[in-house]
C-alpha positions in Angstrom: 84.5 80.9 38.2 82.0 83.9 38.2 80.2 84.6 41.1 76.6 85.4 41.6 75.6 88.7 39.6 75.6 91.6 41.8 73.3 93.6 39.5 75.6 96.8 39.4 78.6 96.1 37.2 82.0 96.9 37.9 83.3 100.0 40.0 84.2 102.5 37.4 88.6 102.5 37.7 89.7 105.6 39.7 91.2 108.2 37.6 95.1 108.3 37.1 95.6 111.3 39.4 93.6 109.7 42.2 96.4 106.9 42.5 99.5 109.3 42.2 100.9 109.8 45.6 101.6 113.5 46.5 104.8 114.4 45.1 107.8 115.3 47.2 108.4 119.2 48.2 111.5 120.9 49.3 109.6 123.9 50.4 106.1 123.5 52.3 103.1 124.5 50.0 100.3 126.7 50.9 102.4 129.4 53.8 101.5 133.0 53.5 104.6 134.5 53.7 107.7 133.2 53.0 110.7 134.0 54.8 111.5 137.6 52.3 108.1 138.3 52.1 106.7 141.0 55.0 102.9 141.0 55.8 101.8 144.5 55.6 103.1 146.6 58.7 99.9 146.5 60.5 99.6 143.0 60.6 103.5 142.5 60.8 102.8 144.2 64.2 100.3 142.4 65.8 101.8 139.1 64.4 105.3 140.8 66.1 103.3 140.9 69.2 101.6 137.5 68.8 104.9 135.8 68.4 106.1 137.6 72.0 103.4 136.3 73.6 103.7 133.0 72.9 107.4 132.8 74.3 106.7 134.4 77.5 105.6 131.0 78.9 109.0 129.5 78.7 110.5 133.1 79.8 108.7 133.0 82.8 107.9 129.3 83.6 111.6 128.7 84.0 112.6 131.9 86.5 109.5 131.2 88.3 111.2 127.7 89.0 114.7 128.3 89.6 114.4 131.9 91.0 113.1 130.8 94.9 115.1 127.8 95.0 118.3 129.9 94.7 116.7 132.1 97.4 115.3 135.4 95.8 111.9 136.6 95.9 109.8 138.4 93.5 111.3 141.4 92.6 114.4 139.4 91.9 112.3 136.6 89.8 110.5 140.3 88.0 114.3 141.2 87.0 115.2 138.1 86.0 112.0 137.9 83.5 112.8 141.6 82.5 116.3 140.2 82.0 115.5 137.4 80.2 113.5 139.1 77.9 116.6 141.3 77.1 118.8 139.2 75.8 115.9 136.8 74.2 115.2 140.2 71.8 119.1 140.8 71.6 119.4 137.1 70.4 116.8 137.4 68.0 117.9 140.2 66.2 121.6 138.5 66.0 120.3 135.6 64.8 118.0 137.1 62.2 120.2 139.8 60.6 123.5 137.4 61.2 123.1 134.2 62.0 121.0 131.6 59.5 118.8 134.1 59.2 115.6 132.3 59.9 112.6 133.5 61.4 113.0 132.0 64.7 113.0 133.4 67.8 115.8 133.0 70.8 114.6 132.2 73.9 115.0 130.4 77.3 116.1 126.7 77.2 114.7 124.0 79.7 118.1 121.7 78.7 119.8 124.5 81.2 117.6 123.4 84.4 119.7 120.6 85.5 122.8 121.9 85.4 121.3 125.2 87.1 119.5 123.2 90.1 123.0 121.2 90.5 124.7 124.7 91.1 121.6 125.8 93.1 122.2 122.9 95.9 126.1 122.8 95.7 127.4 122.8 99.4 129.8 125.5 99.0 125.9 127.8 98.6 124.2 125.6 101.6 125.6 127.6 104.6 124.6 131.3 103.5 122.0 131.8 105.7 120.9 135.5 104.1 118.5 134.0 101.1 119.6 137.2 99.3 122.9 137.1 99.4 122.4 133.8 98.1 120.6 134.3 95.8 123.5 136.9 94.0 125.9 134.3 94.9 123.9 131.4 93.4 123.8 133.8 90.4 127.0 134.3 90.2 127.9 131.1 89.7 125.4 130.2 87.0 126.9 133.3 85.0 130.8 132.0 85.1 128.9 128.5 84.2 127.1 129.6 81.2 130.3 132.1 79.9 132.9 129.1 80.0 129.3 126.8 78.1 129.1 129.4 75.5 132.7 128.6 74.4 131.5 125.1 72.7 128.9 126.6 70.7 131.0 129.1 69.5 134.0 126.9 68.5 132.0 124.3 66.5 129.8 127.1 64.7 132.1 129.6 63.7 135.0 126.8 63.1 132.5 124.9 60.7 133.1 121.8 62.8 129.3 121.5 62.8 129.3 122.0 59.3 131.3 118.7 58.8 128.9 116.8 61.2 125.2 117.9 59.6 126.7 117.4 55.7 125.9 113.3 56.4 122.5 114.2 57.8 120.0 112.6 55.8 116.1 113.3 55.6 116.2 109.7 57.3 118.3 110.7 60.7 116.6 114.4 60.3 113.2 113.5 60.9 113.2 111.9 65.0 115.3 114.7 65.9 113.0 117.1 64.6 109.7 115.1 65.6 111.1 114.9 69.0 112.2 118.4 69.1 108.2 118.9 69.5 106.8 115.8 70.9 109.4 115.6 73.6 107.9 118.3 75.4 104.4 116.6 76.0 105.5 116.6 79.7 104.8 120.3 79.8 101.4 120.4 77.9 98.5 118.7 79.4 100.0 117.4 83.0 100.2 121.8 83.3 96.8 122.1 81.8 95.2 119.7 84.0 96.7 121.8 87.2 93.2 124.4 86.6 91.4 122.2 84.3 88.5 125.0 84.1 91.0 127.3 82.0 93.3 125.2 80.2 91.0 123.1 78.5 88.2 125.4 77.1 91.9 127.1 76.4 92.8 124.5 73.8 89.2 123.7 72.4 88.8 127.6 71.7 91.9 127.9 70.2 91.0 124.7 67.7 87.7 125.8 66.8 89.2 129.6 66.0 92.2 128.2 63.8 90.7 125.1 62.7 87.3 125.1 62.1 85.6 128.7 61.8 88.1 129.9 59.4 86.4 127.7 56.6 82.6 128.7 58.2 83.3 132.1 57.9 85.5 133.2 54.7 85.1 137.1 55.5 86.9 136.5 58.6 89.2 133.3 57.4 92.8 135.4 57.5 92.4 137.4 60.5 91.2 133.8 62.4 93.6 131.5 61.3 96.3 134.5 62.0 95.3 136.0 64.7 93.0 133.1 66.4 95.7 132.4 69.4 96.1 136.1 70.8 92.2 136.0 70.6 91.4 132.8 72.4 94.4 133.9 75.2 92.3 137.1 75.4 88.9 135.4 75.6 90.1 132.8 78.0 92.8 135.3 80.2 89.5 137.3 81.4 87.7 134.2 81.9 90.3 133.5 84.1 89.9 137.0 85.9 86.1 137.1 86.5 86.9 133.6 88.1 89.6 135.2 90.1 87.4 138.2 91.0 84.1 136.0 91.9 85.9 134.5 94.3 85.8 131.2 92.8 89.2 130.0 94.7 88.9 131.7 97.2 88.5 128.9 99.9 90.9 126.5 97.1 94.1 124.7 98.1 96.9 126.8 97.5 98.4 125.4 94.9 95.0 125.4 93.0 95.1 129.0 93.3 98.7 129.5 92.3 97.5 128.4 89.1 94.5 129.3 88.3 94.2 133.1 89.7 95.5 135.8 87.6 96.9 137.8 90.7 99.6 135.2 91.9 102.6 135.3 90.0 103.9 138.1 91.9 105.6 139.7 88.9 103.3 142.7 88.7 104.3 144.1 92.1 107.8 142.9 91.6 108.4 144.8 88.7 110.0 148.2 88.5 107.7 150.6 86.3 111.4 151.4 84.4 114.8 149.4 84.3 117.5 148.4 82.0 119.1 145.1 82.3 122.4 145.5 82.1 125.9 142.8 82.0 127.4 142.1 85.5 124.1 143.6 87.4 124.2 140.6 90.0 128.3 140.7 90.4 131.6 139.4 89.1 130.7 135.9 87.9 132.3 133.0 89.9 134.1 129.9 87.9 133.7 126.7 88.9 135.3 123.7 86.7 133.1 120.9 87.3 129.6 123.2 86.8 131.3 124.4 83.8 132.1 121.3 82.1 128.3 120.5 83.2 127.0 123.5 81.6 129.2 122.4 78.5 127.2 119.4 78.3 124.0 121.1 78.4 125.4 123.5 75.5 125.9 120.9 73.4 122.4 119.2 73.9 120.6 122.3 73.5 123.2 122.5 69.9 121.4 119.2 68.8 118.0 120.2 69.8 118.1 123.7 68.4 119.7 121.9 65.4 116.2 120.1 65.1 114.7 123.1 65.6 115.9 125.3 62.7 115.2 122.5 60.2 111.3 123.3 61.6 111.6 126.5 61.4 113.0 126.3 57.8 110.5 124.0 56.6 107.1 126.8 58.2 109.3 129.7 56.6 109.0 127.4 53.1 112.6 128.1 52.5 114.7 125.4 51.4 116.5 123.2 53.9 119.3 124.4 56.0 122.4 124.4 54.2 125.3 123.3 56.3 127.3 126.3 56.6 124.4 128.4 57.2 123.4 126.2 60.0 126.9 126.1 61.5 126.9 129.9 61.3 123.6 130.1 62.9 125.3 127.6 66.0 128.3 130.1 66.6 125.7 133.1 66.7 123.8 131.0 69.5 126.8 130.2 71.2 127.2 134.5 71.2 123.3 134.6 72.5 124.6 132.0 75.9 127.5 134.3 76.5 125.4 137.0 76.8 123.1 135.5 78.9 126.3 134.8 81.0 127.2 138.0 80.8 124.0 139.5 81.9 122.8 136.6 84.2 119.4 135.1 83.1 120.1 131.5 85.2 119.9 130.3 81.9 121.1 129.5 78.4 119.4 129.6 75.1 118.2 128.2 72.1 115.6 128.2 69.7 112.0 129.0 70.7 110.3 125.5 70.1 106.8 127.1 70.9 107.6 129.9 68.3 108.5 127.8 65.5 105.1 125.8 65.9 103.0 129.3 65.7 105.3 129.9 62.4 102.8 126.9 61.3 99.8 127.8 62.5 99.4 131.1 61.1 101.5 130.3 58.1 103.5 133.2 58.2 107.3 132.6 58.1 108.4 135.7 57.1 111.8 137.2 58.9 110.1 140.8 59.5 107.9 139.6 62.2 110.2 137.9 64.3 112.2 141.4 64.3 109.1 142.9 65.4 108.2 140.6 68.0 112.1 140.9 69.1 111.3 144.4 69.5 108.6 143.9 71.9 111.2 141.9 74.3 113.0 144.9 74.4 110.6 147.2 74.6 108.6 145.6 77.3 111.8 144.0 79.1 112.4 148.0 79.8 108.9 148.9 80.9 109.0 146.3 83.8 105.1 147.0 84.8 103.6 146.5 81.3 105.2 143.4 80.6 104.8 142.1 83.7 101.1 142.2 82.9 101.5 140.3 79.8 104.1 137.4 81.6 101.6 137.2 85.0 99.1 135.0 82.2 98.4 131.6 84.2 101.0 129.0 83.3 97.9 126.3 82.3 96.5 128.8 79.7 100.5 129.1 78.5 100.5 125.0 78.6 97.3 124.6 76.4 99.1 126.6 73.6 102.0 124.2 74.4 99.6 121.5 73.1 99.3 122.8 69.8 102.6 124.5 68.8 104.5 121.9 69.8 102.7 119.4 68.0 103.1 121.3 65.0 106.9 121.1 65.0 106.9 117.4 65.7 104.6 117.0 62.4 107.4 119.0 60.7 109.6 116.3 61.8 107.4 113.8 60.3 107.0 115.6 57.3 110.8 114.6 56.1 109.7 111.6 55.9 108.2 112.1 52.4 112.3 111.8 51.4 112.3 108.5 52.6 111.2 105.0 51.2 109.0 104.0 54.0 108.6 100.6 52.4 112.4 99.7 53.4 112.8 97.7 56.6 115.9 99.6 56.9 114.1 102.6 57.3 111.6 101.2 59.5 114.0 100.0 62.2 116.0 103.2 62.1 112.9 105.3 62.5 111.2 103.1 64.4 113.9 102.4 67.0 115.1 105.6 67.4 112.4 107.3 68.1 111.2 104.8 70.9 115.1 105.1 72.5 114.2 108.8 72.3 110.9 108.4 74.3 112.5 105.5 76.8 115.9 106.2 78.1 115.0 109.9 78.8 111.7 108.7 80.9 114.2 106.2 82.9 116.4 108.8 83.7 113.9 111.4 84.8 111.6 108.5 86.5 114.7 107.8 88.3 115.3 111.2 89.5 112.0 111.6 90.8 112.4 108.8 92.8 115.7 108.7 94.5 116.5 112.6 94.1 119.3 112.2 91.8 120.2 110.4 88.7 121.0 107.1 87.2 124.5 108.0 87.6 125.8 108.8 90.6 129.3 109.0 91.1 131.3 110.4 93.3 132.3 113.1 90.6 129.2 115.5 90.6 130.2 116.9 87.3 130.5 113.3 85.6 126.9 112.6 87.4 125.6 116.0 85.7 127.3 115.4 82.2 125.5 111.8 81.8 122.2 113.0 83.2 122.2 116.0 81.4 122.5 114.3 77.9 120.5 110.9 78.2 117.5 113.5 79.9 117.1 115.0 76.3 114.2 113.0 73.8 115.6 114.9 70.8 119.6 114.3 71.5 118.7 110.7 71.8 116.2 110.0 69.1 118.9 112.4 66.8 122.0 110.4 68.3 120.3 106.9 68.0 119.4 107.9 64.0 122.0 109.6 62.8 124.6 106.7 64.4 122.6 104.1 62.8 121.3 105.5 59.1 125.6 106.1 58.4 126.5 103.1 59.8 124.0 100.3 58.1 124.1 99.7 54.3 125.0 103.7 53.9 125.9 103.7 50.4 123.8 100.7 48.9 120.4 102.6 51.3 121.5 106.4 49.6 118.1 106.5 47.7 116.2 104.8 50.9 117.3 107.5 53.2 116.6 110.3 51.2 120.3 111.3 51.1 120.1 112.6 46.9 116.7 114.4 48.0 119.4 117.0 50.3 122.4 116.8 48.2 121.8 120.2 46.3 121.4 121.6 49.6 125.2 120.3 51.2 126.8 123.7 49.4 125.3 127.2 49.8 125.8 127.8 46.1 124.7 124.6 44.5 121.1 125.7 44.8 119.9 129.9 43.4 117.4 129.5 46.4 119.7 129.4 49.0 121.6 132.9 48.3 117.7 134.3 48.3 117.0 132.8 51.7 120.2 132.6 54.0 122.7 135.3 52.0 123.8 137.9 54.7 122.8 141.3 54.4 124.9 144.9 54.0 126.9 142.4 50.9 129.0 140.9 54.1 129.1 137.4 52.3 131.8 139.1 51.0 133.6 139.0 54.2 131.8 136.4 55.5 131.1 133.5 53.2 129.2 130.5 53.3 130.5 127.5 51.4 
């Protein structure tokens, strides 16, 4: 019964186009350069160089680990970076001219730790007492490990086997594996910022005010900020870093506080040789063992479900269109090449796709193939030149850790973003997404809260290998969330939830030819689709 007169009339109706949601893309909007389009050279370069940067953290964060706890000191941990970075630009390339062809660079994988450390404190290593000698052995071991690993890898790719499995992936089961693929890794962002608080954080809030907020203060400068803001803010921060250093601001500090905050501790300056080359077998023959090998194995195949999650990210920055299958299965067999050869050469560990790189693919919105060739250039390059880029890995892991923050929470929103496939109005999908991505967060923090504790894992068995299968596997947020998805979304009302899931939204995509786009993005070059085809 009308109410009292409020004096102003009615609101005027919103327009049409105000109450249109945005409409559903299968290539992200608004990105610079696309996967086939090269920045000019100069900027190609120095986004080349950007992009090698940003995966030293993860090249040196994990020898820096495992390298002393197999009992070698720092000119072995400077040759294992050097090595590292080897077969990192080696495994780009492969991946780039051969593989899916993305723009995603090949680097060190943390899914390889376990297994590593299990080698590390098998008895058979525990009565060497010179800590060279076992360090090569140690070495050894992890090299026969990965070789036999690689095998899996490059059985399902190159058979299509994986193929098969990611046809019934649906935008639905996609989106937790990718979303994890990036927020799974919080553990190494701010707990490793907060280690020198004094550099990590103004680390992060420089880097946000370059890319984010002066870019639209001040257009003359709005490309070269929002492309080149993170090598600036490492720069600005890096010497920040080293006046502290220099003052003597730690100079009476714990050490641990100076280990990371100084800019002189690392030890890979003075480790490094001013010239070497890498080469296979430098350490020995590699050893076999069955039970670390089937451990490896499983580690192989977790790092094939998170790099899995990790392409799809990469595809989505690049705006090409999403993976088709046989691309991706391709890229998987090239990947399982890239762990051979870090068998062959002995890096202590296996690869898989650079999470950290994919997320800078979305913050300077440049996806295009050319730069990740450069910046696999520079691993070469500088993996020769020991001295040099030794410089550039010695950067203080809590400075690495704050650009953590922000590339890795850029892949997880590319996770997110398949969502827009989905009806997020069905309590279907709200269970599936729901459920699996709080599995993915839950049984991994058991399982590593548990090894903290008692110094091994959940299971423990008198078969060490079982023990490091299991662990291995439920320790992973992506394999989990991905698992716990893709089991449920093709096992619950499949057919009758097709439009629900997002399934139709993908289907052009299951065959390389169905859609022109996909011969533009993944075709191989040289015309060996000829020889090679995709289906």
């Amino acid at each position: 019964m009308g109410g009292g007169g409020d004096g102003g009339g009615a609101a005027p109706a919103p327009k049409q186009e105000e109450l249109t949601a945005h409409p559903v893309k299968d290539q992200l909007p608004n990105v610079s350069y696309c996967i086939t389009s090269p920045p000019p050279w100069p900027e190609a370069i120095l986004l080349g160089f950007q992009h090698y940067l940003v995966m030293l953290g993860t090249t040196v964060i994990i020898p820096t680990a495992l390298v002393p706890q197999m009992g070698g000191n720092n000119e072995d941990k400077a040759k294992v970076v050097q090595t590292v970075l080897l077969v990192s630009g080696i495994n780009t390339l492969l991946q780039s001219f051969c593989g899916t062809r993305l723009p995603a660079v090949i680097g060190g994988s943390y899914t390889f730790v376990m297994p590593t450390i299990s080698i590390i404190l098998a008895g058979r290593y525990s009565n060497i007492a010179d800590p060279h000698e076992k360090f090569l052995r140690i070495m050894r071991g992890t090299q026969g490990a990965l070789i036999v690993a690689s095998t899996l890898q490059i059985i399902l790719g190159f058979s299509g086997l994986w193929r098969i499995v990611v046809r019934i992936l649906s935008p639905l089961s996609a989106a937790p594996l990718v979303a994890l693929a990036g927020f799974g890794l919080y553990e190494l962002g701010f707990p490793t910022v907060a280690k020198c608080i004094e550099i990590g954080l103004p680390q992060i809030i420089l880097l946000v005010v370059l890319t984010q907020y002066l870019p639209h203060k001040v257009h003359l400068a709005k490309t070269m900020l929002e492309r080149f803001g993170l090598v600036i803010a490492v720069a600005v921060v890096w010497l920040y870093a080293f006046f502290l250093t220099v003052g003597g601001a730690y100079k009476n500090s714990p050490i641990k506080t100076q280990l990371h905050c100084r800019t002189d501790r690392s030890g890979l300056v003075g480790g490094a040789p001013w010239i070497s080359v890498p080469y296979p077998f430098q350490w020995g023959a590699p050893t076999f063992n069955a039970g670390e090998a089937f451990a490896m194995m499983a580690a192989s195949f977790v790092a094939l479900v998170e790099s899995t999650g990790t392409f799809f990210a990469v595809s989505r920055f690049a705006s090409a269109t999403p993976l088709p299958p046989s691309v991706l299965s391709r890229g998987v067999g090239w990947q399982g090449v890239g762990i051979l050869l870090d068998g062959l050469f002995g890096t202590a560990n296996g690869s898989t796709v650079s999470v950290e790189n994919a997320g800078l693919l979305g913050l300077t919105r440049v996806g295009s193939r050319r730069v990740i060739q450069i910046s696999a250039g520079f691993m070469i390059f500088f993996s020769i030149l020991g001295k040099f880029g030794a410089v550039f890995a010695s950067i203080p892991a809590p400075i690495v850790a704050a650009l953590f923050c922000i590339l890795f929470a850029y892949v997880g929103s590319a996770g997110l973003s398949y969502l827009q496939f989905c009806n997020l109005n069905s309590f279907r999908t709200k269970f599936i997404l729901g459920f699996s991505v709080f599995m993915g967060f839950s049984v991994p923090q058991y399982f590593n809260e548990y090894t903290s504790v008692a110094g091994y894992g959940p299971v423990h068995t008198s078969g060490r290998w079982f023990n490091d299968i299991v662990n291995v596997i439920f320790s992973s947020k992506p394999f989990v969330a991905g698992l716990v998805a893709y089991t449920l979304d093709n096992t619950i009302l499949r057919h009758e939830a097709r439009k629900d899931r997002g399934y139709h939204f993908w289907e052009r995509f299951r065959s390389f030819k169905s859609d022109t786009r996909s011969e533009e993005f993944y075709s191989l070059p040289f015309n060996l689709d000829k020889y090679f085809p995709s289906f």
